[in-house]
C-alpha positions in Angstrom: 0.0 0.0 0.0 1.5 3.4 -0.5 1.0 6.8 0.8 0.5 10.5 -1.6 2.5 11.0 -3.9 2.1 7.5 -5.5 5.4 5.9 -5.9 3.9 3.6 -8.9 5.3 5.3 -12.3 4.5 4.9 -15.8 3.9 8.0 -19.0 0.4 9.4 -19.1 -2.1 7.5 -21.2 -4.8 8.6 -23.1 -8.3 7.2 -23.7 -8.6 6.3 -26.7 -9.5 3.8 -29.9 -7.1 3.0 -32.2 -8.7 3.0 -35.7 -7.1 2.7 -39.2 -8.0 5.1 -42.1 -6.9 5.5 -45.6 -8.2 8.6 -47.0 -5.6 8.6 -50.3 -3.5 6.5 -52.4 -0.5 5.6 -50.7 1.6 8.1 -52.8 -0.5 10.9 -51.5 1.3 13.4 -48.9 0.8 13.0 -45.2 -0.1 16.2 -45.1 -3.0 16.3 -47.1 -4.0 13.0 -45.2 -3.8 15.0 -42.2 -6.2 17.8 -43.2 -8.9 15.2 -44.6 -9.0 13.5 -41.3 -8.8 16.9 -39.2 -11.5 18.6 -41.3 -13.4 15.0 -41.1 -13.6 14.1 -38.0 -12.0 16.4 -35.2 -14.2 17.2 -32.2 -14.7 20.7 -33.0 -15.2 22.4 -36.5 -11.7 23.1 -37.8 -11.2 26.8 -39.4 -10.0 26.7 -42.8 -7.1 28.5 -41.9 -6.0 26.4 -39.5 -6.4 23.4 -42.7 -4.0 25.8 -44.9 -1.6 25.6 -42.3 2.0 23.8 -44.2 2.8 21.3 -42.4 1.5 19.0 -39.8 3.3 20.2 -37.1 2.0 23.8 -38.1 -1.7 22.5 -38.3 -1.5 21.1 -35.0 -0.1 23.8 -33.7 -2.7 25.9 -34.6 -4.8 23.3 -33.5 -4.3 24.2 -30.0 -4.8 20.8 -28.4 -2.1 19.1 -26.1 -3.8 15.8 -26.8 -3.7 16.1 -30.5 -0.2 14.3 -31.7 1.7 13.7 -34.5 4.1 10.5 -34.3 6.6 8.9 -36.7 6.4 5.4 -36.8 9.1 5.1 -34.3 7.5 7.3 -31.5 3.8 5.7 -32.4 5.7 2.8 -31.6 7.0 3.9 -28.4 3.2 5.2 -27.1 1.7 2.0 -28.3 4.6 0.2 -25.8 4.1 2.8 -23.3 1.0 1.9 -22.9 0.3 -0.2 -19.5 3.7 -1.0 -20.0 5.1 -3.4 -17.0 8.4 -3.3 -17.6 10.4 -1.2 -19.5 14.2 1.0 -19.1 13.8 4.4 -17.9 14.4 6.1 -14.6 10.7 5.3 -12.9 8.6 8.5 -13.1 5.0 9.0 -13.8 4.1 12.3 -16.0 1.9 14.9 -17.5 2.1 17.5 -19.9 2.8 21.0 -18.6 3.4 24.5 -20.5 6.9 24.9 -18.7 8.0 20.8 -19.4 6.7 17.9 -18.1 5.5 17.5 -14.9 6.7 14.7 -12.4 3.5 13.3 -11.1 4.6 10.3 -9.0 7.9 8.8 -9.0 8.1 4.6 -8.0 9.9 3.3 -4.6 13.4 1.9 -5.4 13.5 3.5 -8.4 16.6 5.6 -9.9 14.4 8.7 -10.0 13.8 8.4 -6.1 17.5 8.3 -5.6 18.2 11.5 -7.3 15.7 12.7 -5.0 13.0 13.9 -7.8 9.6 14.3 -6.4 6.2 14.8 -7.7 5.7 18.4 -8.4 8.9 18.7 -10.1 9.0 19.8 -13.9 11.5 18.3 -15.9 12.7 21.5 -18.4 14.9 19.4 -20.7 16.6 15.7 -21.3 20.4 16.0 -22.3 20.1 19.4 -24.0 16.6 19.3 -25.5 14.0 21.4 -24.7 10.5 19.8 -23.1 8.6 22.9 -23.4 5.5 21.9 -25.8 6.1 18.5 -25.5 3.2 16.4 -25.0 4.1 13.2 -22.9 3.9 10.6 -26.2 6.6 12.8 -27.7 8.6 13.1 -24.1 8.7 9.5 -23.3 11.2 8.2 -25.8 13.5 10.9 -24.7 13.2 10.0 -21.2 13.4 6.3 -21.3 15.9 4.6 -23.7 18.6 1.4 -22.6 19.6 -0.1 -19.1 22.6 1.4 -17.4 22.5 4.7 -20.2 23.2 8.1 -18.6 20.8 11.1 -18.8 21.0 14.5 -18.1 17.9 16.4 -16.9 17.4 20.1 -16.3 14.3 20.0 -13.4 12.1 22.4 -11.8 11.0 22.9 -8.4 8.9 25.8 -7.4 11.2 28.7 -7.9 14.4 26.9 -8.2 15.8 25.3 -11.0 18.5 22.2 -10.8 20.4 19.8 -13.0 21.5 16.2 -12.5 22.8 13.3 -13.8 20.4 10.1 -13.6 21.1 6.4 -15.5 18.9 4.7 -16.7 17.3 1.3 -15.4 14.8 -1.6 -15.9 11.2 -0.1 -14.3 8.7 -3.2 -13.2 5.4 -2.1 -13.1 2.5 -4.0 -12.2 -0.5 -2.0 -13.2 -2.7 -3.7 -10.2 -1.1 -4.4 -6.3 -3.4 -5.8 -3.7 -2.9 -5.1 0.4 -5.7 -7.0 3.1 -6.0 -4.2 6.1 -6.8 -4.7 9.1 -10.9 -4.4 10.1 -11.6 -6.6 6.6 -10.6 -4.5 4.3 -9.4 -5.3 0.7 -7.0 -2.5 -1.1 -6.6 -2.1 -4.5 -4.5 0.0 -6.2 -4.7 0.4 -10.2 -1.7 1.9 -11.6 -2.6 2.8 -15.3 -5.7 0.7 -17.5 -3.1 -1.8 -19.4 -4.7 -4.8 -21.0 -3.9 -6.7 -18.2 -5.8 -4.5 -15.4 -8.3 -6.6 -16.0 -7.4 -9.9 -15.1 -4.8 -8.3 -12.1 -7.9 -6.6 -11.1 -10.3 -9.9 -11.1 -7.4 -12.1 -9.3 -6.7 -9.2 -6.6 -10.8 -9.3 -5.6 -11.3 -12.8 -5.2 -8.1 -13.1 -3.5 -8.8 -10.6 -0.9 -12.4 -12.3 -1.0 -11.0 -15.2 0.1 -8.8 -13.6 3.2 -12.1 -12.3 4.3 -12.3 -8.7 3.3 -15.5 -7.5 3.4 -15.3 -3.8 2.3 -12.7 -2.2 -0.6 -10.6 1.0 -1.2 -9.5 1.1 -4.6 -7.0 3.1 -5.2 -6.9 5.9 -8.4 -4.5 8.4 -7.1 -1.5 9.7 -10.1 -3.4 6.7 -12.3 -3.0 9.4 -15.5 -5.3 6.7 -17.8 -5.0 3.7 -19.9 -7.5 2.1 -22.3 -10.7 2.8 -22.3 -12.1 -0.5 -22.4 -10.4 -1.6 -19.3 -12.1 1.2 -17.5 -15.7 -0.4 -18.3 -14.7 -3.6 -17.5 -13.7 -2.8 -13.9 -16.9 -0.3 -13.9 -19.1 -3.6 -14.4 -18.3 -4.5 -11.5 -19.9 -1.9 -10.1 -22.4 -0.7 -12.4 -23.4 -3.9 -14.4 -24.4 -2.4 -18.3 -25.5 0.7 -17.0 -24.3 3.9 -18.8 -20.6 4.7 -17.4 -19.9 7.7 -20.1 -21.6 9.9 -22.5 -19.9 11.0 -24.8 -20.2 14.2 -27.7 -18.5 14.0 -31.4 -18.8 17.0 -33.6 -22.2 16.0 -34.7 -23.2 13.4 -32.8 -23.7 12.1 -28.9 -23.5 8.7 -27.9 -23.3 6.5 -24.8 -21.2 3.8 -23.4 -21.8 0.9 -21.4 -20.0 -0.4 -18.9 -19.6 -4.1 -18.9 -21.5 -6.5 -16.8 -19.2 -9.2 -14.2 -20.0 -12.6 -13.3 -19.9 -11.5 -9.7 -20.9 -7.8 -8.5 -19.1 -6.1 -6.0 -21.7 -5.1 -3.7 -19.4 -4.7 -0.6 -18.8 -1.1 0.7 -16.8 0.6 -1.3 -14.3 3.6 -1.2 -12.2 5.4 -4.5 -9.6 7.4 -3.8 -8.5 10.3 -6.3 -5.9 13.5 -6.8 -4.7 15.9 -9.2 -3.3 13.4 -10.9 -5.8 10.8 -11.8 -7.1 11.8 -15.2 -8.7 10.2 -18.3 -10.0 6.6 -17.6 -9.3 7.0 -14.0 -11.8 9.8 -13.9 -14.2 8.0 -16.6 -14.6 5.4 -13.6 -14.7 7.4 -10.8 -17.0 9.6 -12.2 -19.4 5.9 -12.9 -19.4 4.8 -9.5 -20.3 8.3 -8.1 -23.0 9.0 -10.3 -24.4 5.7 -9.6 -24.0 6.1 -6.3 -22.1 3.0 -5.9 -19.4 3.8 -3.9 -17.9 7.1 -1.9 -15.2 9.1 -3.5 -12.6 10.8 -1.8 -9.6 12.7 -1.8 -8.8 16.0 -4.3 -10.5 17.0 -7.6 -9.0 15.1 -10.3 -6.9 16.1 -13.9 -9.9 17.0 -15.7 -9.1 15.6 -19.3 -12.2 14.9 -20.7 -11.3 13.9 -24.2 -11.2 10.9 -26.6 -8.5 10.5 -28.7 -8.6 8.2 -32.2 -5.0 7.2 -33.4 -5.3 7.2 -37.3 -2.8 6.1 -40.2 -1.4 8.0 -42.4 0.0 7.8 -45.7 1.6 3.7 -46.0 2.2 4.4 -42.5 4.9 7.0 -43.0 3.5 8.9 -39.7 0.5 8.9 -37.7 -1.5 11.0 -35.8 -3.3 11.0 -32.6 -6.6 13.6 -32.8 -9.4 14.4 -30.3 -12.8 13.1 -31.7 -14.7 13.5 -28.6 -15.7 15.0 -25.0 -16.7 12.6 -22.6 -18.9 13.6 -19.7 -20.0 11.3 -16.4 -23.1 8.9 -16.5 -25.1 12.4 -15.3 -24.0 15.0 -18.1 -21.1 16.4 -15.8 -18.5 17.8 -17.3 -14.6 16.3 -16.6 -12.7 18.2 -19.4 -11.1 21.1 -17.5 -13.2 20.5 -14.7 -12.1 16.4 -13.0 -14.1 14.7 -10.9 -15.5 16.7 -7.3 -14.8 14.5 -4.7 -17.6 13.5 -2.4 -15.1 14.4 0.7 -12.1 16.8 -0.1 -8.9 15.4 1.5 -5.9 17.1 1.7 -4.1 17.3 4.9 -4.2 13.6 5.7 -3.8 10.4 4.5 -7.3 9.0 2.3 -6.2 5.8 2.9 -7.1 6.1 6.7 -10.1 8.7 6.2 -11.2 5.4 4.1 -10.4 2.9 6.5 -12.2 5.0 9.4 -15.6 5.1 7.2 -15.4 1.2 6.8 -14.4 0.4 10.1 -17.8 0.5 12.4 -19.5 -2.3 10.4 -21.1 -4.4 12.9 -19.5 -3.1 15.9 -21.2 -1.2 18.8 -19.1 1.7 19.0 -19.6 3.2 15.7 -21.3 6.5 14.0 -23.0 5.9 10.7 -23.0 9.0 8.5 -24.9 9.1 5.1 -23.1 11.1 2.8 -24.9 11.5 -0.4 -26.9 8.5 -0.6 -24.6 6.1 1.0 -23.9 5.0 4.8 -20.7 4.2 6.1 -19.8 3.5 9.6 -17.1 4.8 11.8 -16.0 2.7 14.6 -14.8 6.0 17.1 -12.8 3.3 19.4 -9.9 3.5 16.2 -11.2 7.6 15.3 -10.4 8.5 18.9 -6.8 6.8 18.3 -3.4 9.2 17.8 -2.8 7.4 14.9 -6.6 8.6 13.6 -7.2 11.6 15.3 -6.3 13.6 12.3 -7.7 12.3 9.7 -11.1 12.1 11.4 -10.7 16.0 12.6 -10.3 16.4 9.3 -13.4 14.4 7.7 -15.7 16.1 10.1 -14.7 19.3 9.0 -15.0 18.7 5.8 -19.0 16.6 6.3 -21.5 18.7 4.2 -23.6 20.5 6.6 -26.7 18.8 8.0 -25.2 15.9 6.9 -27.6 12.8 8.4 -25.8 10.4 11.0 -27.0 7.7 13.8 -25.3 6.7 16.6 -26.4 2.9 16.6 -28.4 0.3 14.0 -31.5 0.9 16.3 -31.4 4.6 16.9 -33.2 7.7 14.4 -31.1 9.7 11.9 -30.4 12.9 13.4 -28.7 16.0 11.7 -25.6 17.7 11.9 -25.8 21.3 12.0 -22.7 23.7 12.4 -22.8 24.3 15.9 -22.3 20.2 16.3 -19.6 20.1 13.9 -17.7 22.9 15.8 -18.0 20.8 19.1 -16.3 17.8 17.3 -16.5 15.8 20.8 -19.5 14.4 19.6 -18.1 12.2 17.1 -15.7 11.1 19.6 -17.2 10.2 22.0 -21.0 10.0 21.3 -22.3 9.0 24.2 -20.8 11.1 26.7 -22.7 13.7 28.8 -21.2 17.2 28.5 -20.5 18.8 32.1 -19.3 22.1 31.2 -17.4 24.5 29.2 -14.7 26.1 30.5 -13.6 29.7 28.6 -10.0 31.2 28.7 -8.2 28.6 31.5 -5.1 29.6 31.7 -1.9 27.8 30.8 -1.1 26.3 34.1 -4.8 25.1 35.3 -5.8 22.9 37.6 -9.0 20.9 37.9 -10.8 19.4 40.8 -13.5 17.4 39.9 -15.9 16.5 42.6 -18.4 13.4 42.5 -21.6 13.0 44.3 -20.4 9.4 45.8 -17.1 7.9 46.8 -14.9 6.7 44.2 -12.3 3.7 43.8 -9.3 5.9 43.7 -7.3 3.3 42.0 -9.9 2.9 39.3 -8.1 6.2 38.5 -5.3 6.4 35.8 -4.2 7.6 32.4 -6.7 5.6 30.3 -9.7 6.3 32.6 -8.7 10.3 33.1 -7.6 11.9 29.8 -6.9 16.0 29.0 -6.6 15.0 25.6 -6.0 18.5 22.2 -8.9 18.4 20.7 -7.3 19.1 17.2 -4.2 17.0 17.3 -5.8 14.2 20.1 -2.5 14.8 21.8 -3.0 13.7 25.5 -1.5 15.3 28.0 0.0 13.9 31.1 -1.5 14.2 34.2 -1.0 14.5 38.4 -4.2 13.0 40.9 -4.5 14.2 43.9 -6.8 13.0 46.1 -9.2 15.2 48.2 -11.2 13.2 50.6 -13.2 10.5 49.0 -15.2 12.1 46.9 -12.8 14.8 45.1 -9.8 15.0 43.3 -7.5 17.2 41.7 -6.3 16.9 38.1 -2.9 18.7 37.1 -1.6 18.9 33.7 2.2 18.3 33.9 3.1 20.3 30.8 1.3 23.8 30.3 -1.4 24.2 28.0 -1.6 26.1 25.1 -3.2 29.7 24.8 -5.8 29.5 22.1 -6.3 25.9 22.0 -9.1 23.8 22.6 -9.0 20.3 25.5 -11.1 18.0 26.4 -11.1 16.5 30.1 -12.6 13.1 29.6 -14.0 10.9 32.5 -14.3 7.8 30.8 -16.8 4.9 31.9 -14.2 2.3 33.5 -14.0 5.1 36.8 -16.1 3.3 39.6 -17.7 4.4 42.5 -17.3 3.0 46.0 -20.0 0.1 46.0 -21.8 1.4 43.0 -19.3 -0.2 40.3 -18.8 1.3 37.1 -19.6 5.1 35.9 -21.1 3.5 33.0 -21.3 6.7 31.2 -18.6 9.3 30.0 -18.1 12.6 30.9 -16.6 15.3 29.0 -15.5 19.1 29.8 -14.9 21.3 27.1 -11.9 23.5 28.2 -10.6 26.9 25.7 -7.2 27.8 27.2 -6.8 31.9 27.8 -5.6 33.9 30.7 -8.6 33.8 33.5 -7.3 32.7 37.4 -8.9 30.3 39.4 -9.3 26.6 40.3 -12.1 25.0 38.4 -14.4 23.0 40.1 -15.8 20.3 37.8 -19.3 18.1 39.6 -19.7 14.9 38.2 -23.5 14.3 40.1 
């Protein structure tokens, strides 16, 4: 399993159909091959000066569309192998097409790229002399890869700074599919690129995390720039069956593709992950699934390259060219070209592997929240949400819940709604069933508490799991003194000093007892906001 950026690293794909068409005698000139199948059949109506233009690199230029190539047979060769390529020589980064160069997208563990420290977000200016300004990424790739143990020299950009370094070449293995079991049941799958292959990695990765015992999935589109099209709607069908997955709009006509149907569904909660970086098919699937409502997506608003592309001959095969024919939209008429896919939660600041995990983890369990976001339920077991290790990333996906989103505290209990004012006090998610005691405004650095209960307690029933003071944005928890005051009181001192401006919750969890009453048997919570008033807080716990 891997973490943003995606280490995994192949050239950007493209979505498209590879069709032949012979338009003039062999003798004829590419060129006026060129213009017959532009005027013909490109998405938009061509201007007629743009057909006078005098030579194919001059019409596509005046074209004004990345996606629309002209290859020689050697470089048509080279983006035919590119394509969900597994292995291949070249230094192990994934790209995209920028005005400035190319752009480093994700770059693969234990690859030679990693060891000269290049990381996603860098843009490579040139390869050994030659400029990668207007490049598209079919035309960059042969530059970039070329034989084992060969030197190259790359001139890279990274934010403001520019910097040059000398990188050899070696052999990339990339599996387009990789399959992790998590804990809680969970199956993880994450698809690289859309290769012929997917397909079947994809189908043996499911039933063999079927058979370990998952019982919920996070598949994994992050930096996955595209692949064939036709892989997309076969992994759709899992999902979708033959429902619509794409619409899609040629010059003068619309059409609509169908996903294909599976032997066997999946119908087990479901979670996609997206960024930036997962464009074309990765979007085309995404954007199925969503509009279905068959599964939650998550993470940051993808590529947005909404375009088909047609690869057609020309000539005898003296060159060929790769042309936009379409715009494809989702299942609902949304727009991805320039737009991507909206996420149904926007992730940023922490992992969306664990936001995932978190909203498959209650399933069955007693401790659990179930939130319905869109038209889908997922459950979050707050035992692992209240956890350092998932503090974060749940702060985060409870700031980032619509507002008056629905939720329900057990199987049995009514939807209620959030409203702001709930989502501020984020306690609630943490700890649902705990009674609120008090709020305590502008404490100052170096408080003290005494809490005071209505019975005798157990003193020894008090320690550091049963009595927490825990920051209620990180879920750091801060170590504490007891002191007791008679039977019935005692006084809670923070051994560090608290932060002005920040926000603490004093827990009382459950496992406290009372003298011949047993357990507490329900939480208590005290919201504390740290500022500069003086005095010892009593806190009554009745």
């Amino acid at each position: 399993m891997r973490s943003y950026p995606k280490k995994i690293a192949v050239s950007l794909l493209s979505v498209f159909f590879f069709f032949t068409l012979l338009l003039a005698p062999a003798q004829a000139a590419i060129l006026d091959d060129a213009r017959a199948i532009i005027e013909a059949t490109y998405v938009d109506p061509v201007d007629e000066r743009v057909l006078q233009a005098e030579s194919v690199e001059k019409l596509l230029e005046k074209l004004n569309d990345p996606h629309s190539v002209f290859f020689t047979p050697e470089e048509y060769q080279a983006f035919v192998d590119s394509i969900g390529d597994s292995t291949f020589s070249g230094i192990g980064v994934q790209i995209e097409s920028v005005a400035e160069g190319i752009l480093v997208t994700g770059v693969l563990s234990g690859s030679s790229a990693e060891a000269a420290n290049i990381k996603a977000g860098d843009i490579i200016l040139s390869v050994d002399g030659k400029s990668l300004q207007g490049l598209t990424t079919e035309q960059a790739v042969p530059l970039i890869r070329g034989p084992e143990s060969s030197s190259i020299k790359m001139a890279l950009k990274r934010g403001n700074s520019s910097f040059s370094l000398s990188i050899l070449r070696q052999t990339v293995v990339v599996p387009s599919v990789q399959t992790e079991f998590l804990a809680g049941n969970i199956g993880y799958i994450d698809i690289d690129s859309f290769g012929l292959e997917t397909i079947s990695e994809f189908r043996q990765g499911v039933d063999e995390l079927r058979l370990k015992g998952a019982e919920s999935f996070i598949i994994d589109l992050r930096s996955n720039s595209g692949g064939y099209l036709l892989t997309a709607l076969d992994i759709a069908g899992y999902f979708i069956g033959s429902d619509p997955a794409l619409k899609t709009q040629f010059r003068n006509k619309a059409d609509i593709m169908y996903a294909s149907e599976q032997r066997r569904a999946m119908n087990e909660p479901t979670i996609f992950l997206v960024n930036e970086f997962s464009a074309s098919a990765s979007e085309i699937l995404a954007a199925a699934v969503q509009d279905h409502d068959k599964a939650l997506v998550i993470g940051q608003t993808t590529y947005g390259k909404g375009s088909m592309q047609r690869v057609f001959r020309l000539g005898s095969g003296e060159g060929f060219l790769k042309l936009t024919t379409a715009r494809f939209f989702s299942p609902d008429g949304n727009s991805i070209e320039g737009e991507g896919v909206s996420p149904d939660l926007t992730i940023t600041e922490n992992d969306p592997i664990k936001t995932a995990q978190l909203l498959l983890s209650g399933s069955g369990t007693s401790h659990n929240i179930t939130f319905r976001i869109g038209r889908l339920n997922y459950s979050v077991d707050t035992r692992i949400a209240a956890t350092p290790d998932y503090w974060s990333a749940y702060q985060e996906l409870i700031n980032q819940l619509p507002d008056y989103t629905l939720y329900r505290l057990s199987e049995e209990s009514e939807w209620q709604v959030t409203d702001p004012q709930q989502l501020q006090e984020s306690y609630l998610f943490y700890f649902p069933a705990y009674q609120k005691l008090n709020h305590l405004e502008s404490i100052p650095e170096d408080k003290e508490f005494c809490i005071s209960f209505s019975q005798a307690l157990e003193n020894e029933s008090f320690n550091k799991d049963t009595l927490q003071l825990i920051e209620a944005s990180s879920g750091e928890r801060i170590a504490l003194d007891f002191l007791f005051l008679g039977s019935r009181q005692v006084v809670v001192t923070p051994k560090s000093k608290l932060e002005e401006g920040k926000s603490y919750w004093l827990l009382i969890h459950p496992e406290v007892e009372l003298s011949g009453q047993g357990k507490l048997g329900i939480g208590r919570v005290t919201t504390i906001k740290v500022g500069t008033k003086e005095s010892l807080e009593t806190i009554k716990v009745l």
